[in-house]
N, C-alpha and C positions, 0 to 999 in steps of 0.2 A: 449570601455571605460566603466568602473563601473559607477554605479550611487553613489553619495558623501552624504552616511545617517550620519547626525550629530549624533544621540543618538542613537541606534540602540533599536529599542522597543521588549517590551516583555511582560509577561501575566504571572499571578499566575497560575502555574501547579495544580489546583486541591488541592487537600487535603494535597499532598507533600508538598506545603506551599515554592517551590521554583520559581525562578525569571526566567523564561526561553523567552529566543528568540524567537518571534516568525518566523523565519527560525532557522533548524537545519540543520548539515553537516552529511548527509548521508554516511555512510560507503561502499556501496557495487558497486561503481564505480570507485575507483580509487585505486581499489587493482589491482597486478599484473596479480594475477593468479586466477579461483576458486577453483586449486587442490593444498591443504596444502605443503607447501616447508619449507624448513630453509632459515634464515634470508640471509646466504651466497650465495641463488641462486636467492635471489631480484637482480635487473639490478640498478646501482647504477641511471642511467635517473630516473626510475620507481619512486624510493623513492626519489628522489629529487621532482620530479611533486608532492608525495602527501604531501610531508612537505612545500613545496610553498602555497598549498591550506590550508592546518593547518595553515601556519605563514598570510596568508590571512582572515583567518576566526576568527582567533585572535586579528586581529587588526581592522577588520569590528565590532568584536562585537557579532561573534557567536558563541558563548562559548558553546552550547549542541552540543555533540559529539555520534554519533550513528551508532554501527554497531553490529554485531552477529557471534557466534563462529562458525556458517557454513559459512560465505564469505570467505571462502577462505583465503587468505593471509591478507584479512583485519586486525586483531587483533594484527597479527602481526606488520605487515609495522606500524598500530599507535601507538603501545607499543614503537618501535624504534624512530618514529616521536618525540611522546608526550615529549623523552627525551629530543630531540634538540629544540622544541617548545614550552616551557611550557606557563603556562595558570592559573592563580591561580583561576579566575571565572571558569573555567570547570567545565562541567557538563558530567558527563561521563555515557555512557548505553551501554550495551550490552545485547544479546538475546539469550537464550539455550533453547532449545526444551526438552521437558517432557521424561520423559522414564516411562518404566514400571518397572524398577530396579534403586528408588532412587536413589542409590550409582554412577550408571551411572552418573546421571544429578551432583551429585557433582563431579565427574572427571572432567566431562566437566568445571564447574565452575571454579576448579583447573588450567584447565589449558588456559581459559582466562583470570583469575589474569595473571600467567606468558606470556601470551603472552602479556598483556598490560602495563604489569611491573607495575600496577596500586596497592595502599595502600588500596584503597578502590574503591568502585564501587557505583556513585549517585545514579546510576537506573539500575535495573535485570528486566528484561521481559522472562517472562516465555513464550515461543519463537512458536508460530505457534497451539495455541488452538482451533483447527477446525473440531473436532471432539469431542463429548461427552467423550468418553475416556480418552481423552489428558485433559476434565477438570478432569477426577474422581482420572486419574495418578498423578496431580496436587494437590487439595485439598482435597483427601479422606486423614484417622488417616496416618501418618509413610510415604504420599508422599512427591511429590520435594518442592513442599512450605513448606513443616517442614524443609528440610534441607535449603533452601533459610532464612526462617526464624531464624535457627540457627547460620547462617553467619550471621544474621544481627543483633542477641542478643550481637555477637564479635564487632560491629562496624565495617566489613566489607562490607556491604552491605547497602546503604541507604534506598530506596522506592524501594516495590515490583509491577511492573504491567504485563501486559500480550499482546503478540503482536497478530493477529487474521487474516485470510480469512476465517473463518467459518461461518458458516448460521446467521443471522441477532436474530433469535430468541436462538442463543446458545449463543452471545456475550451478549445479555441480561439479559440470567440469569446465564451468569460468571460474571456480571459486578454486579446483584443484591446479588451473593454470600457475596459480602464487605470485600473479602476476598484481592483485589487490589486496587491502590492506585491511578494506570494509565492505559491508554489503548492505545495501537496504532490499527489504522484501517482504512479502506478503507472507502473515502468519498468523493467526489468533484462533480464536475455539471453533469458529464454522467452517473453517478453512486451512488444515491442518496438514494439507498436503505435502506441503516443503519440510517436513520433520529431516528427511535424508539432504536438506540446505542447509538445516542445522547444524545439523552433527557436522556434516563436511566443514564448515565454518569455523565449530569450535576445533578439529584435528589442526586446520591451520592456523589456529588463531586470530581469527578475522572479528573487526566489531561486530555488531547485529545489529542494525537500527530498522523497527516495524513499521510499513509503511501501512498510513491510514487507518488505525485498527477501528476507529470510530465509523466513520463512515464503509470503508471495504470489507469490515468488520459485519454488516450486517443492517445501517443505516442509526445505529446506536445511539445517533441522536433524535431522533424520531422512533422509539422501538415498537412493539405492536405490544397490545393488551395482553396475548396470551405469552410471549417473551418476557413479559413486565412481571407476569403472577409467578412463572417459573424460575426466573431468579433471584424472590424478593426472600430475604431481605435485601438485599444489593441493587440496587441499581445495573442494569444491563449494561453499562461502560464503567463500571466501577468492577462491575465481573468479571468485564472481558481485560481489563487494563491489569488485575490481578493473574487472570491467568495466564498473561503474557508476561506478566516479570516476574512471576513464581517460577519461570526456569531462568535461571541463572546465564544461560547462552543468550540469551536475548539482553541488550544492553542498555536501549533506549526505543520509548515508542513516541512519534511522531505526535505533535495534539496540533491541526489545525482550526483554531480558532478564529472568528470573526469578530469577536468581543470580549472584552476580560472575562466578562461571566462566564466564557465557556470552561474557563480552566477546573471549575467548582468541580465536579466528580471527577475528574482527574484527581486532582490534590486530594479529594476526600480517601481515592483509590489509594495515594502512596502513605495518608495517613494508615488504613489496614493491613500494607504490605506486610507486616511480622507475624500479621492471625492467616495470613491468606492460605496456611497449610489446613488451619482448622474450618474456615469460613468456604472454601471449594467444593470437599466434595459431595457437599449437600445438594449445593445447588447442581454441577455437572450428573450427579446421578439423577436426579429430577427431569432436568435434561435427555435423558439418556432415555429412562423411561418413557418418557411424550414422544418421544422417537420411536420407540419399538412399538407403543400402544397405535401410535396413527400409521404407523406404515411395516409394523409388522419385522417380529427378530429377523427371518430369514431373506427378507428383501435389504435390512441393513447391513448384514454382515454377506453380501453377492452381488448386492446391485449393479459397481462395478468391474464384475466379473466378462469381460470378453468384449468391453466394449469399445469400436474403431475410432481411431482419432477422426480429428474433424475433418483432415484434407483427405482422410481414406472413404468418405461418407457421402455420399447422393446430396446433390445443393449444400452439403459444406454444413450441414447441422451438426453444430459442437452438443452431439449428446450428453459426452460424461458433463458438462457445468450444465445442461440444461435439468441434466435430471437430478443434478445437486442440487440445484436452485427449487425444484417439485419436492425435494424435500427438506427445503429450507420452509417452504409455506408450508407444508401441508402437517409436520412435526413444530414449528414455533410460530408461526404466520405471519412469517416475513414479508408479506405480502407486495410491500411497498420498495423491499428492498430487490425483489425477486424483478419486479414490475420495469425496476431501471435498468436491470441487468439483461433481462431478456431482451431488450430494445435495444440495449449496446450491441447483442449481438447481431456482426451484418453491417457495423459501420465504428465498430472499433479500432480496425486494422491488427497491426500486431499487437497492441496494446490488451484486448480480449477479441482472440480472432473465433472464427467461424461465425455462421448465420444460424440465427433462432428455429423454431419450426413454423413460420410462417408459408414455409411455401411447401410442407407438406399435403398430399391428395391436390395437387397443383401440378408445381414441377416434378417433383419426388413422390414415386407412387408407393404403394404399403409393402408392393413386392419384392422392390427394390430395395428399400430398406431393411427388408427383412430377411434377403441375404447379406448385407451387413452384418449384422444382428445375430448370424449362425454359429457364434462361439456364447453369445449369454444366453444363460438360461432364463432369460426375464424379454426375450424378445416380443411377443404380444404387451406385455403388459408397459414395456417403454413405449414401442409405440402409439397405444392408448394415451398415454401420458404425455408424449408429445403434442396429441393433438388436445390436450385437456388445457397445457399451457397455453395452444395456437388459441384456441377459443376464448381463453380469458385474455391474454392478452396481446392479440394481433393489433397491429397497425398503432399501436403506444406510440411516441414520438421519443427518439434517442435522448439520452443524456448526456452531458459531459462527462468522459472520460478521469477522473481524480488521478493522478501519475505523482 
């Protein structure tokens, strides 16, 4: 059963100066496919589920609608949806990645109008900035923000921002560029890294929209037993959905759905959103605790202390996320979430770059690494730990990427 929100609330997007939800309807779950089709090879089931979920989100109250010209069949299926569902509050976003050849990035633009059969477009997010590069193809004289820009002098384009996995101090100074309007990005309680995204965000005024917190959040629809017992009374995505709109800088978090039903702790989350000061920090210090007991105060507050980034590193081993990930299992036992993660790495690209420790006592010898390693003071014990991950799980098979 849904949870029954009388007014569905919402927050000033930032500078945009629009009224947005704070749940949005994620786009890149309830498409059919991720390899682009015509509209006639949709299964008529397919598009009925996602137009149920649109005439659901419409009548709850969710009128931001978010998806990107790489999901696959998304653009599509909602172009055909939007028509049997209309919305006069909609808010409509879509996401294109940067090129190095402007004219590309307007193709593409081109042909997400058509797929959305859309007049206009609320929100363009210049789609996966995680590379210096991807900002300079962006806002150097004659790149894709001049032609984003152009659409928008037509009145085809509303508010420009920028969707990101890129290093915390690149989203910084694209955000201090003022060159956007918004920002989507990765933020919720396991992964807290981007707090200095924040703040930067709120100085300029920028919307906040959380990409994924369900899923990049930790696998929160699927949680582990021992995550289960440590946040109860709450639900693990009713926790994390709270302690992401208990700050105020964050403005809307993303809910990709594949079924009406999935909306149910979300809504149950924004029905607690006024206790959420007294309902937190019970569970976060519980948390915190299981932390400190399975891996010890002084490895939490050092761990990483002194440790090389990935492309400074023997075989390209992204230490500091691997041994966040060692202690995402071994404090809450995330096991499954840890599991898809470490397999991404090594075939993520920029998306989550560097490679897992599988090719550690292989390619990469211990010695080697261990002049890496000569500013922390935890060098033995990482990489024991790397090879604890390699053992349990070498040779996994990658996952899709969630963007």
């Amino acid at each position: 059963m849904q949870e029954k929100i009388t007014s569905f609330p919402s927050r000033r997007f930032g500078r945009t100066e629009l009224n947005i939800p704070i749940l949005s309807l994620g786009g890149m779950r309830f498409q059919q496919s991720w390899t682009d089709m015509d509209m006639d090879q949709i299964s008529e089931e397919g598009q009925h589920n996602l137009e149920e979920i649109l005439k659901f989100s419409v009548k709850s109250g969710l009128h931001h609608v978010e998806t990107a010209r790489h999901y696959g069949t998304s653009e599509l299926q909602l172009g055909c949806g939007m028509q049997q569902i209309p919305d006069l509050k909609r808010i409509l976003q879509t996401k294109i990645p940067p090129r190095e050849d402007p004219s590309q990035f307007e193709s593409e633009l081109e042909l997400s109008f058509s797929n959305l059969q859309c007049k206009k477009l609320d929100l363009l997010s210049i789609h996966g900035l995680n590379l210096p590069e991807h900002l300079d193809q962006t806002i150097r004289p004659g790149g894709c923000l001049e032609v984003a820009r152009r659409w928008q002098d037509r009145g085809l384009v509303g508010h420009i921002g920028f969707s990101t996995h890129g290093p915390t101090d690149l989203i910084v100074e694209t955000i201090e560029s003022n060159a956007f309007d918004y920002v989507n990005l990765h933020w919720y309680f396991i992964f807290q890294d981007n707090e200095p995204a924040l703040a930067a965000a709120s100085k300029f005024d920028l919307g906040v929209f959380i990409i994924s917190p369900t899923d990049k959040g930790g696998h929160l629809h699927t949680p582990s037993e021992k995550f289960i017992k440590l946040c109860s009374p709450l639900h693990p995505i009713v926790f994390n959905d709270l302690f992401c709109l208990s700050d105020e800088r964050v403005h809307t978090l993303s809910v990709g759905v594949s079924k009406t039903e999935d909306f149910a702790l979300h809504f149950h989350a924004v029905s607690l959103l006024e206790k959420a000061h007294q309902l937190l920090p019970e569970v976060q210090q519980r948390l915190f605790n299981a932390a400190k007991e399975e891996l010890g105060h002084e490895w939490i507050s050092t761990w990483k202390e002194g440790l090389p980034s990935w492309d400074r590193t023997p075989g390209k081993i992204n230490i500091p996320i691997l041994m966040w990930l060692y202690n995402l299992e071994k404090a809450w036992g995330m096991e499954s979430y840890v599991k898809a993660r470490y397999s991404l790495l090594g075939s993520g690209s920029h998306w989550f770059p560097g490679a897992n420790s599988d090719c550690l006592d292989c390619e990469v010898t211990e010695d080697s690494l261990k002049e890496t390693l000569i500013l922390s003071p935890w060098s033995d014990e990482i990489i024991q730990r790397l090879r604890e991950l390699k053992n349990k799980f070498q040779g996994e098979s990658s996952h899709r990427l969630a963007n």
